[in-house]
N, C-alpha and C positions, 0 to 999 in steps of 0.2 A: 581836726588839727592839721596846721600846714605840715607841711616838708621841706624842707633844705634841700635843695639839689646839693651836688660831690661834683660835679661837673658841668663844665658846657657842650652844649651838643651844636655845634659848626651846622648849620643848616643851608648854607648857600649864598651866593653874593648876589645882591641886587641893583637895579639904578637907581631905583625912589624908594623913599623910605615907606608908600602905604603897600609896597611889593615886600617887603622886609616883614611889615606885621602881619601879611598872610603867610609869613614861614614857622612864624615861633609861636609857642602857645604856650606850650609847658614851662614851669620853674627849669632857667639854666638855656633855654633853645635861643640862639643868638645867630643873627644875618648881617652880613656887611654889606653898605651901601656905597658904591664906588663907581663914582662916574668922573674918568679922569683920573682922578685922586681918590682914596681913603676919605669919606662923608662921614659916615658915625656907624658905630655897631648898635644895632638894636637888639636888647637882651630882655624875654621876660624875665625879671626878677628874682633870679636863685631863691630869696628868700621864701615865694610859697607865696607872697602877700598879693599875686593877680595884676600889679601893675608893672607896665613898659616903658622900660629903662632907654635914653637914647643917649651913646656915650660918643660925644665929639671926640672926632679923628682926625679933621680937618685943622690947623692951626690958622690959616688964614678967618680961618671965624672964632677967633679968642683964643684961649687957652684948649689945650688938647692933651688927650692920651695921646698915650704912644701904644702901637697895633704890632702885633708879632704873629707873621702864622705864616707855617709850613704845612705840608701835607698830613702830619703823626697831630699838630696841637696847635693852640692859641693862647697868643698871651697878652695881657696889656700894663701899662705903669702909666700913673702909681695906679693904685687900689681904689674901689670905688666906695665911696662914704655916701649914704644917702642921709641927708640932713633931713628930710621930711618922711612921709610914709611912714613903712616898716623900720626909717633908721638902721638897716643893715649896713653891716662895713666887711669887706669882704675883697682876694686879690685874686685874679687868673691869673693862672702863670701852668703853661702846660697843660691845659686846659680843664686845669682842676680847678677849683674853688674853695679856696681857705679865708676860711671864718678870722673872726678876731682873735681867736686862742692860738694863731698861724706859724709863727715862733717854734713851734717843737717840732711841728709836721712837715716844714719845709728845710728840716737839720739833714737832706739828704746827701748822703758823701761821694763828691767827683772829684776823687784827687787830682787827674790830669787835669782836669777844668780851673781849680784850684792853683795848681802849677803856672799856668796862663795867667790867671788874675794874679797872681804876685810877680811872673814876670814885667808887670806893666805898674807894679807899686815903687814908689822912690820915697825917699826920704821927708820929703815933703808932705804934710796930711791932701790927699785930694781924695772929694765926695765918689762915694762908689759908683754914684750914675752917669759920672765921667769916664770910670775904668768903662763901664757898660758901655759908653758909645764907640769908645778906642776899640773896642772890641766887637761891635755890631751885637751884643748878645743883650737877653733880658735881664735888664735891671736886678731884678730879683735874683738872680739867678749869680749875680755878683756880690751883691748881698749875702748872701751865705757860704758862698767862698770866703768872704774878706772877715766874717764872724768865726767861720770855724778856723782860719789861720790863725785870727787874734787868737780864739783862747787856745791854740796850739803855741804860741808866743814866737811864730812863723811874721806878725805884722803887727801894729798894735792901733786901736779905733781914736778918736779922739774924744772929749768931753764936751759937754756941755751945746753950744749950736755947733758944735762939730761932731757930733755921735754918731755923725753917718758918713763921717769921715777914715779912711785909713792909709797907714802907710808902714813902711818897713820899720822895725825896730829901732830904737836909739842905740847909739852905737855907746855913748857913753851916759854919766851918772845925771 
């Protein structure tokens, strides 16, 4: 029976990507390739399923994550969906790995970080991974600030293709 990695384990930065899949082996063991610039993070597969994941980081070659890492964790946005394979969908953020059930586990409470994310909400609905870049911080990471304000009734989300939108309460009815 496979395993689920709970985390990524940061193994090292490379120039080429065939340097990268001599670091990682295990569910979860991930190498960054960076010559110049952020190339792609090579991850085997959290899911258990044996194959190697290569997540563009690069924007000049298409569409790209977005890469976050300090010395403590890693993070990246959005989340990675694999349409083929094992079809895992799965998000880093802090160098943990949250599953599709992600929602309750990531309900962790930084009220000063919270304070911050609402000092940069207005009136107006703007998408959270706006507040995210005003703020150089992970997406996610604003995300659940701008959740747990909503249902604190601190900010309120929008509907519909706006749901991942927020802003400061209506002043009137």
């Amino acid at each position: 029976m496979k395993r689920r990695a709970a985390r990524i384990e940061f193994r090292g930065v490379t120039e080429h990507r065939h340097e990268a899949d001599d670091l990682v082996a295990k569910p979860g063991e991930a190498a960054l390739v960076h010559r110049g610039v952020d190339r792609s993070l090579v991850i085997a597969c959290p899911d258990g399923c044996g194959e190697m994941l290569t997540i563009n980081l690069d924007r000049r070659s298409g569409p790209a994550w977005r890469f976050y890492h300090d010395d403590a964790a890693i993070s990246m946005y959005p989340s990675v969906w694999r349409t083929t394979g094992c079809k895992s969908h799965f998000i880093v953020w802090r160098s943990r790995i949250y599953w599709c059930d992600w929602h309750e586990e990531l309900e962790a409470k930084n009220e000063a970080f919270e304070q911050v994310v609402l000092g940069r909400l207005t009136s107006e609905l703007k998408q959270y991974i706006d507040v995210a870049d005003q703020l150089g911080a992970v997406p996610w990471a604003v995300l659940v600030a701008c959740s747990r304000l909503s249902k604190r009734g601190l900010a309120r989300s929008g509907a519909g293709d706006e749901k991942d939108h927020f802003a400061l309460p209506s002043c009137g009815p």
